[in-house]
SEDREN-135761 format. One record per residue (C-alpha): y, z, x; chain. Coordinates in steps of 0.5 Angstrom, whole numbers, plus 500, padded with zeros to 3 digits. Layout:
<pts>
+-----+-----+-----+---+
:  yy :  zz :  xx : c :
+-----+-----+-----+---+
:   Y :   Z :   X : A :
...
+-----+-----+-----+---+
</pts>
This chain:
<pts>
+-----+-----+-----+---+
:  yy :  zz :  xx : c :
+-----+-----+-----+---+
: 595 : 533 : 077 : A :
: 589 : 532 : 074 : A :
: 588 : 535 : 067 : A :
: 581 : 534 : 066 : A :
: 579 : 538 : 061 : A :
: 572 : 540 : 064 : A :
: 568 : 545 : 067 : A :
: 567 : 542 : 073 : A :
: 575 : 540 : 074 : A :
: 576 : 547 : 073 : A :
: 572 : 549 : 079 : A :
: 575 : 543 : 083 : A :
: 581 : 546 : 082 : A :
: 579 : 554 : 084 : A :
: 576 : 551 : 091 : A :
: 583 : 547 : 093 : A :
: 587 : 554 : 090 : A :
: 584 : 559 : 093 : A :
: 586 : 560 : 101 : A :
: 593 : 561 : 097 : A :
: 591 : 565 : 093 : A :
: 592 : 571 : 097 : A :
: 599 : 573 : 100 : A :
: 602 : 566 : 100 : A :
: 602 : 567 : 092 : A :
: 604 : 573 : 093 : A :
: 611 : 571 : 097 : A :
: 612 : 565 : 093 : A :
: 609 : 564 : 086 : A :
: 616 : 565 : 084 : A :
: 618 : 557 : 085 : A :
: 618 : 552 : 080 : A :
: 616 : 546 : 086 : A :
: 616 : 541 : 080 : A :
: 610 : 538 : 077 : A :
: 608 : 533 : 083 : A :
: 600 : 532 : 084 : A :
: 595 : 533 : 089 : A :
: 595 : 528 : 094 : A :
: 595 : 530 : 101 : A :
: 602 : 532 : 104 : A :
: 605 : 534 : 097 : A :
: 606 : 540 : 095 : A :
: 606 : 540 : 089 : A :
: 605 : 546 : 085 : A :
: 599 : 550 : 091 : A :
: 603 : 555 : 090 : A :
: 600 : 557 : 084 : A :
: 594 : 556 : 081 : A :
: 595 : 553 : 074 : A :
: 587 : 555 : 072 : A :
: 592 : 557 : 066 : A :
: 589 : 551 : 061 : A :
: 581 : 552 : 063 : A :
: 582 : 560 : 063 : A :
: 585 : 558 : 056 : A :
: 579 : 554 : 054 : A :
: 574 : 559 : 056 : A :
: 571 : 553 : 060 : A :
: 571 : 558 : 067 : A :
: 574 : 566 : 065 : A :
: 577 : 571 : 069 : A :
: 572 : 574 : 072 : A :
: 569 : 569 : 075 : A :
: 576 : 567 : 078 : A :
: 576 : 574 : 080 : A :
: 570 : 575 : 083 : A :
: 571 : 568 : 088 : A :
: 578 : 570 : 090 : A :
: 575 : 577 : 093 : A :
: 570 : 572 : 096 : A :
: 576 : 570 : 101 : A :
: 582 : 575 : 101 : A :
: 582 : 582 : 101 : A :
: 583 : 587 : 094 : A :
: 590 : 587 : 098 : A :
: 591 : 580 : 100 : A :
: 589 : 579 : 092 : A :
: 592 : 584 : 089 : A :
: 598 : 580 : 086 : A :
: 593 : 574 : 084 : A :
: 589 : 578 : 081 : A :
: 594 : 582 : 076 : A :
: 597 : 576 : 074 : A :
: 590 : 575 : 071 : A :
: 590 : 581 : 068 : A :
: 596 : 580 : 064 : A :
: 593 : 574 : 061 : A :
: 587 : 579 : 058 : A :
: 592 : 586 : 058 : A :
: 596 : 582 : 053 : A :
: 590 : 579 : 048 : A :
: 588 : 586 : 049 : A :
: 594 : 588 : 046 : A :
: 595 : 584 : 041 : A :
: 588 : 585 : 038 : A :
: 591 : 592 : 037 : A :
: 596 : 590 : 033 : A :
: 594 : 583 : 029 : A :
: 601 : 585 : 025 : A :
: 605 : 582 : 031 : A :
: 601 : 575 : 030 : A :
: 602 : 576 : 022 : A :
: 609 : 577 : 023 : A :
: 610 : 571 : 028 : A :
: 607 : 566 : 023 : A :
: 611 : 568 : 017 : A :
: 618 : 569 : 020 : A :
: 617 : 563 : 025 : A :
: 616 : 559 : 017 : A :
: 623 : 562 : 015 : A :
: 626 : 560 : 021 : A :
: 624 : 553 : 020 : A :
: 626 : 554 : 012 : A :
: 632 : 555 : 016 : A :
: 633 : 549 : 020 : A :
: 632 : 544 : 015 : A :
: 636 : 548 : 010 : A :
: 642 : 547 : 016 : A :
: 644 : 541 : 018 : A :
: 648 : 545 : 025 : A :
: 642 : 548 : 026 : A :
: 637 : 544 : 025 : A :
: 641 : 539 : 030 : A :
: 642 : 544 : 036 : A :
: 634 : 545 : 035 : A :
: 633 : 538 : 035 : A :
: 637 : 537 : 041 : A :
: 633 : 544 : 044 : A :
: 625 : 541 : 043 : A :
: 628 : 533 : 046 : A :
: 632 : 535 : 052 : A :
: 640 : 534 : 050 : A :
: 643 : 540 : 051 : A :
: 646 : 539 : 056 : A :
: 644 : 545 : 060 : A :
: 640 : 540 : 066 : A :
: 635 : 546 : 068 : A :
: 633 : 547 : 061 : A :
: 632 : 540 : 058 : A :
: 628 : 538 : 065 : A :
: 623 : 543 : 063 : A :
: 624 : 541 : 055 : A :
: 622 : 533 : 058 : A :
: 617 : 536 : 063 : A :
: 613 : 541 : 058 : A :
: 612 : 535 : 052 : A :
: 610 : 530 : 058 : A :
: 606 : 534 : 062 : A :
: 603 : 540 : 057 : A :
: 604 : 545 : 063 : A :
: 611 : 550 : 065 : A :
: 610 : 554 : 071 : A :
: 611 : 561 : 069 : A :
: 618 : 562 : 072 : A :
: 620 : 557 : 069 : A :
: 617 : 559 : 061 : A :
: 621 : 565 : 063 : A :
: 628 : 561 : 064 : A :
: 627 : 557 : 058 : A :
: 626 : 562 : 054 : A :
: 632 : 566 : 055 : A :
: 637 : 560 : 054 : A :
: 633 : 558 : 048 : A :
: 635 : 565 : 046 : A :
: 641 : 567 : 049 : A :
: 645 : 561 : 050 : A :
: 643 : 557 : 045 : A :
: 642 : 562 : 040 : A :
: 636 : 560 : 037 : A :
: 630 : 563 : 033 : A :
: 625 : 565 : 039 : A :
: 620 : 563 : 034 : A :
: 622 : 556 : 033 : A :
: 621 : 556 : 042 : A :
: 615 : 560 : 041 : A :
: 612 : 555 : 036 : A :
: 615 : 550 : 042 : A :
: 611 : 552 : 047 : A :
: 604 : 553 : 042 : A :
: 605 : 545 : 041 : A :
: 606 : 543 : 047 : A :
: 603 : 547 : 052 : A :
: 595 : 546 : 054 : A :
: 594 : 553 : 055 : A :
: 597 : 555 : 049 : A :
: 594 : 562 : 048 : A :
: 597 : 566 : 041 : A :
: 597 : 573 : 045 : A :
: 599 : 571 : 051 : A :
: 605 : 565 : 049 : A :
: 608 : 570 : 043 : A :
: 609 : 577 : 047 : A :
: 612 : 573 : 052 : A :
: 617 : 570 : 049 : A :
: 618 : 578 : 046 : A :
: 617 : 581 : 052 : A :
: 624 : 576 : 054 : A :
: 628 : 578 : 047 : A :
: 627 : 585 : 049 : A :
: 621 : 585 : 043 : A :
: 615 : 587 : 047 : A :
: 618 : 592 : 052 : A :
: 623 : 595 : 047 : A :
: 630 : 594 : 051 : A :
: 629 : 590 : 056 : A :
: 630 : 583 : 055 : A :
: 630 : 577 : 061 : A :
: 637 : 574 : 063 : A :
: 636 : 567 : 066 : A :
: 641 : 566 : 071 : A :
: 644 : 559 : 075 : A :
: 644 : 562 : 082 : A :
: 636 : 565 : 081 : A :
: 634 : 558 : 078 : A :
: 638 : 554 : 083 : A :
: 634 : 558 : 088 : A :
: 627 : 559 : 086 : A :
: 628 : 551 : 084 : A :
: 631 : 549 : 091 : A :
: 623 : 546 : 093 : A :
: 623 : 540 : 087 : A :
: 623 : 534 : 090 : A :
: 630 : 532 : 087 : A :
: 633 : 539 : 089 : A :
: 635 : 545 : 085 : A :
: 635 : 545 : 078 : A :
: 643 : 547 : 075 : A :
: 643 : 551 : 069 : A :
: 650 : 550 : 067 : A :
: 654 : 555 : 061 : A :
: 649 : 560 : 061 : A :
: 650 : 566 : 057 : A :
: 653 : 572 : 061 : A :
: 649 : 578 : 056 : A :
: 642 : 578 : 054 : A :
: 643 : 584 : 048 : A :
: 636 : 586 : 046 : A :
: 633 : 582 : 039 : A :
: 631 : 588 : 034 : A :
: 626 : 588 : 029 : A :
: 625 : 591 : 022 : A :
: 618 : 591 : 021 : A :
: 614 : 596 : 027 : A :
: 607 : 594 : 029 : A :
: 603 : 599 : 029 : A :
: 596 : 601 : 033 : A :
: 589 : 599 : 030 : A :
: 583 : 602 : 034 : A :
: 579 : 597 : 036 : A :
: 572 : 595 : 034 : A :
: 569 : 591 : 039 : A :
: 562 : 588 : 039 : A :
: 558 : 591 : 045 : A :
: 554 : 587 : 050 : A :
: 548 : 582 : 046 : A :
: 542 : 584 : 047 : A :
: 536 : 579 : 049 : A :
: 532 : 581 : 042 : A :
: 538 : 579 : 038 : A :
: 538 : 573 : 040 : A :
: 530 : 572 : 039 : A :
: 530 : 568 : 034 : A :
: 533 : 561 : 032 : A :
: 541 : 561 : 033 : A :
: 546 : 556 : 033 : A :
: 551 : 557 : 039 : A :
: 559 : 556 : 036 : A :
: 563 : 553 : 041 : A :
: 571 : 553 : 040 : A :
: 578 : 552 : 042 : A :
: 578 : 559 : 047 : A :
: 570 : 559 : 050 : A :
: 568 : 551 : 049 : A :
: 563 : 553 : 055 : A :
: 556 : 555 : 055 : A :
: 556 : 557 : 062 : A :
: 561 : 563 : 063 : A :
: 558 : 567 : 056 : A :
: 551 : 568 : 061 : A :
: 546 : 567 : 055 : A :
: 540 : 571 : 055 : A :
: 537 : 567 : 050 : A :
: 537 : 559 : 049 : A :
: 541 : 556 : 042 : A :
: 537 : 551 : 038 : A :
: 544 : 548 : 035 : A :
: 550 : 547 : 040 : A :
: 556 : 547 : 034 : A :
: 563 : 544 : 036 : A :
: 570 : 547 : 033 : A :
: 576 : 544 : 035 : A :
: 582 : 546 : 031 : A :
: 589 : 545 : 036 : A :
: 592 : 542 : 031 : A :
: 591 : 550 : 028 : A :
: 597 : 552 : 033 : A :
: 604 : 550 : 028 : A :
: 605 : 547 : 022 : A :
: 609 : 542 : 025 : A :
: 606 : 537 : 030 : A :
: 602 : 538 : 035 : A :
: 604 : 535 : 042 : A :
: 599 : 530 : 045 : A :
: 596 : 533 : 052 : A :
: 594 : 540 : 048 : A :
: 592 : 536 : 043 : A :
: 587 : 532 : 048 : A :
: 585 : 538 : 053 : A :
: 583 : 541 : 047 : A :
: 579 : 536 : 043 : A :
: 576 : 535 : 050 : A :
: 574 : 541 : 052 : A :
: 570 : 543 : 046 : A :
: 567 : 537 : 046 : A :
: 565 : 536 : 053 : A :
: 563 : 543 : 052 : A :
: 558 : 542 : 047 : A :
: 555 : 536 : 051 : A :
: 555 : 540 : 057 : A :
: 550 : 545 : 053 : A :
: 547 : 539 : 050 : A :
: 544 : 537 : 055 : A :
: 543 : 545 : 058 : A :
: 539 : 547 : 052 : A :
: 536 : 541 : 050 : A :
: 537 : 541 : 043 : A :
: 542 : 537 : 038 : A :
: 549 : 538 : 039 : A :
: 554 : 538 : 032 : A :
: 562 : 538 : 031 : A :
: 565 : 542 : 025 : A :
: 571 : 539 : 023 : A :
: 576 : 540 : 019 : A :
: 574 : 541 : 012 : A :
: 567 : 541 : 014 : A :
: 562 : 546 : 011 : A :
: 559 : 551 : 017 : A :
: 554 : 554 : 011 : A :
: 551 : 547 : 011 : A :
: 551 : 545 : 018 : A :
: 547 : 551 : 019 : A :
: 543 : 551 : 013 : A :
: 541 : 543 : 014 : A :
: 539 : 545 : 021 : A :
: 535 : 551 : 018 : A :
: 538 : 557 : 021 : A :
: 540 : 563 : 019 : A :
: 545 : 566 : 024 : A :
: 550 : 563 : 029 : A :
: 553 : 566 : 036 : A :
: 561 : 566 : 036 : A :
: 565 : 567 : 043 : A :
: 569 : 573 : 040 : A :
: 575 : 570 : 036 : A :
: 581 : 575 : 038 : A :
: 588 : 575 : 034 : A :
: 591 : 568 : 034 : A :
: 591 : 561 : 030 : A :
: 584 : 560 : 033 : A :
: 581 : 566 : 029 : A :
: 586 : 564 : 023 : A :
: 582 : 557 : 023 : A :
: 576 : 558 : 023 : A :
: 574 : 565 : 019 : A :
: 575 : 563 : 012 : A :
: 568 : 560 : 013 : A :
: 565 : 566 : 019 : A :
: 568 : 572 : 015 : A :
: 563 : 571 : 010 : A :
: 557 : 569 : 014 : A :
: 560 : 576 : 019 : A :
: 559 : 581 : 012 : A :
: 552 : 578 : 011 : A :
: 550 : 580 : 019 : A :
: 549 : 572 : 020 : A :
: 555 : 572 : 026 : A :
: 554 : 575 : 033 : A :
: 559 : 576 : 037 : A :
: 559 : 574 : 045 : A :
: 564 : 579 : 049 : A :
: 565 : 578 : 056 : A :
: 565 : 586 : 060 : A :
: 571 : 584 : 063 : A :
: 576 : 583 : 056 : A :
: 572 : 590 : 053 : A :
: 573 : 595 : 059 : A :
: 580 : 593 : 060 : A :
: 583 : 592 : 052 : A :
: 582 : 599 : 051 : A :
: 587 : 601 : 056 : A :
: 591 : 594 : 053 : A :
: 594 : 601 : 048 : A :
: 602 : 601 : 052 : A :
: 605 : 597 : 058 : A :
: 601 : 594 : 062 : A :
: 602 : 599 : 067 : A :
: 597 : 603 : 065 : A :
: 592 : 596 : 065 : A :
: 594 : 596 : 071 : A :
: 592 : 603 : 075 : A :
: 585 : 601 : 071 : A :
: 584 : 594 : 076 : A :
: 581 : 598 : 082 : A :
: 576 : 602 : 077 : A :
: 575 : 597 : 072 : A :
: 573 : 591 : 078 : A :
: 568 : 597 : 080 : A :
: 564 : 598 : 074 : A :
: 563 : 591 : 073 : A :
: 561 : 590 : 080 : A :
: 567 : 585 : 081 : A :
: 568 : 585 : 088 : A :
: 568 : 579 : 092 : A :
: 559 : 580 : 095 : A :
: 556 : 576 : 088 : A :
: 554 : 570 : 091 : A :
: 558 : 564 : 088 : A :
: 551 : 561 : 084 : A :
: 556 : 554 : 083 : A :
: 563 : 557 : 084 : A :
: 567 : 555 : 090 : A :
: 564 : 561 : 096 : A :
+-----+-----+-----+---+
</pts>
C-alpha cells in the first residue's frame, strides 16, 4: 500500500475504491484480507477504502469523498459507505460536545502508566501486548501489523481492543494510547470512543466480545489464512466510570464570509486539515503557516509511519498552497512563537481549520487562545461537520436518520461536477 501523504494520493486512492464502494463494501467490509499492496491481481485490502489517514489529515474530506461515491452508486448502493463516513464526523461531533471524555483519557491514561512503571507484572504483560508476545497469534499479528504499517482494518481495531481489555486485562487507555502512537489516522474523538465504545463506556453497557470462531471467519481471505485467537475471554463485563460527562452546547463558528477575508491573512495548516483545497478559500492568504505536532498524540514515543504521514502532510500541504497562492510558506515548530511569525510578516489575524477536542487542539491553543480572545483567529468549518455535530447529541442512530436530509441541504448528491475528483 502506498502511504504517501499527499493530496494527489489520496485521489489516486478514491479512484481505485470507488467501484466497490457500493454493494461489495457493504457485503464484505467486515474482512481483514491483510495488508497485501495494489499490484493487479491482489486483492488486498479493496474491500475497503482505507481513505482513513488523508480524511484524518484534512488533505481530502468527507464530503468530497461522499459526493464522488454518489457520482457512481445510488443513495442505497451507497448507504453502507457512506454511514461509515458519517461515524467518523458523528464521533468528532460528539466529543466536541463533552471535551471532559478527552480531559478524562489524558489524565487516567498518565495514571494507567504510574501503574505500569510501579509493577513489574504489569509492566511485563503490557511490554509483551505493544510488541507482539502474547501468545494470542491474531492479537500479536495486528500488534506487529499496526506499528509496521501504521493501519489496522477496522474489524480488526475491534478485536483487538476487546482482548487488550478483556483477556488481557489491561487498562484501555494504555491500548487507546497504542493505537494513537502508531496509527496514521490517529484521530482523538474517533480512536477514544472507540475503544469506549468496546469496553461498554461510550453505549453504557454494551460492550464488544472478540470471538475465535468470528475471527477465524472474517480473516480466512489473508494470504497465510485465517488468524487463530486462542484463550479468549468467555465474558466482556462492562467497564464502569466514576466520573459522568456531561453535554456542553456547542459553539461553532458559522461559514466565512468574503470581507472577513479581505485584508492580509495567514492561513494555518496542521495535523487535521493540511490542505488548502478542501477549505474552498473565498480569498487568498499571504503567508501559508506549517504546524505539525504528531508527537502531541502520547507522552510516550510515537511510532515512525504516524510521525512521517503527518510531518509529511503538513508539509506538502504548505507546499501545495505555496505554490497555490504565490506567497511565502513558513513552518511553526515546537517551541516556536506564532505571535512572531506573524508579526514579522506584518499580519495581524490568522485563518485556522477549526481545532475540535483532541491533542491537536491541546497542542496548538496555548499560542491560538490568546490571539482567538483578541479576534485575531478565524475559524474554517466545513457544512458538513456543522450540520451534522448538532444531531452528534446520543447515539449515532439519530446522526444516522439525519444523512438523507443533511446530503440534501448541502446539495451532496452525486450531479456536482468532479472539478479534479475522480468522475
Amino acid at each position: 500500500m502506498d502511504w504517501t501523504p499527499t493530496r494527489a494520493r489520496a485521489l489516486d486512492r478514491l479512484a481505485r475504491f470507488l467501484p466497490s464502494a457500493g454493494i461489495d463494501y457493504a457485503e464484505t467490509r467486515g474482512f481483514d484480507d491483510g495488508p497485501v499492496g495494489e499490484a493487479p491481481g491482489e486483492r488486498g485490502r479493496a474491500n475497503v477504502s482505507q481513505l482513513s489517514p488523508w480524511l484524518h489529515a484534512g488533505l481530502i474530506c468527507e464530503a468530497e469523498v461522499i459526493e464522488a461515491v454518489l457520482r457512481q452508486h445510488s443513495p442505497r448502493e451507497a448507504a453502507s459507505f457512506v454511514s461509515e463516513i458519517f461515524w467518523r464526523v458523528y464521533f468528532k461531533g460528539w466529543l466536541e460536545q463533552r471535551p471532559g471524555v478527552w480531559d478524562s483519557f489524558r489524565s487516567t491514561r498518565e495514571a494507567a502508566f504510574d501503574k505500569i512503571d510501579a509493577n513489574a507484572g504489569l509492566r511485563t504483560a503490557y511490554e509483551e501486548a505493544i510488541e507482539g508476545r502474547t501468545g494470542i497469534s491474531a492479537f500479536d499479528t495486528w500488534a506487529h501489523e499496526l506499528v509496521k504499517h501504521g493501519y489496522l482494518h477496522n474489524h480488526a481495531r475491534m478485536w483487538f481492543a476487546s482482548i487488550w481489555i478483556f483477556t488481557l486485562k489491561l487498562d484501555w487507555e494504555l491500548g487507546a494510547d497504542f493505537f494513537l502512537r502508531h496509527l496514521r489516522d490517529g484521530d482523538a474523538a474517533s480512536n477514544t470512543l472507540s475503544w469506549r465504545w468496546v469496553a461498554g463506556l461510550h453505549t453504557q453497557g454494551k460492550t464488544y466480545a472478540a470471538r475465535a470462531d468470528n475471527i477465524a471467519r472474517y480473516t480466512a481471505n489473508r494470504p497465510g489464512g485465517p488468524l487463530a485467537a486462542q484463550d479468549l475471554a468467555d465474558e466482556a463485563e462492562p467497564l464502569t466510570e466514576a466520573r459522568e460527562h456531561g453535554r456542553q452546547p456547542l459553539d461553532l463558528p458559522g461559514p466565512v464570509a468574503p470581507e472577513a477575508l479581505a485584508e492580509p491573512y495567514a492561513l494555518l495548516l496542521h495535523d487535521e486539515a493540511a490542505s488548502h483545497v478542501p477549505l474552498a478559500l473565498p480569498a487568498a492568504p499571504s503567508l501559508v503557516i506549517g504546524a505539525a505536532r504528531p508527537e502531541s498524540r502520547s507522552p510516550r514515543g510515537v511510532g515512525g509511519p504516524a510521525a512521517q504521514f503527518a510531518r509529511g502532510a503538513v508539509a506538502g500541504g504548505m507546499e501545495d498552497a505555496r505554490r497555490a497562492f504565490e506567497c511565502e510558506g513558513i513552518s511553526w515548530e515546537e517551541g516556536g512563537d506564532l505571535g512572531a511569525i506573524l508579526a514579522e510578516a506584518g499580519m495581524d489575524r490568522v485563518a485556522c481549520p477549526y481545532l475540535p477536542a483532541g491533542w491537536t487542539r491541546d497542542a496548538l491553543m496555548e499560542q491560538l487562545g490568546p490571539l482567538a480572545r483578541d479576534e485575531r483567529v478565524i475559524w474554517l468549518l466545513g457544512d458538513l461537520a456543522r450540520a451534522t455535530w448538532l444531531h452528534a447529541r446520543a447515539g449515532f442512530f439519530r446522526v444516522k436518520k439525519e444523512i438523507e436530509p443533511i446530503l440534501g441541504e448541502l446539495g451532496i448528491t452525486g450531479a456536482n461536477p468532479p472539478e479534479g475528483l475522480p468522475g
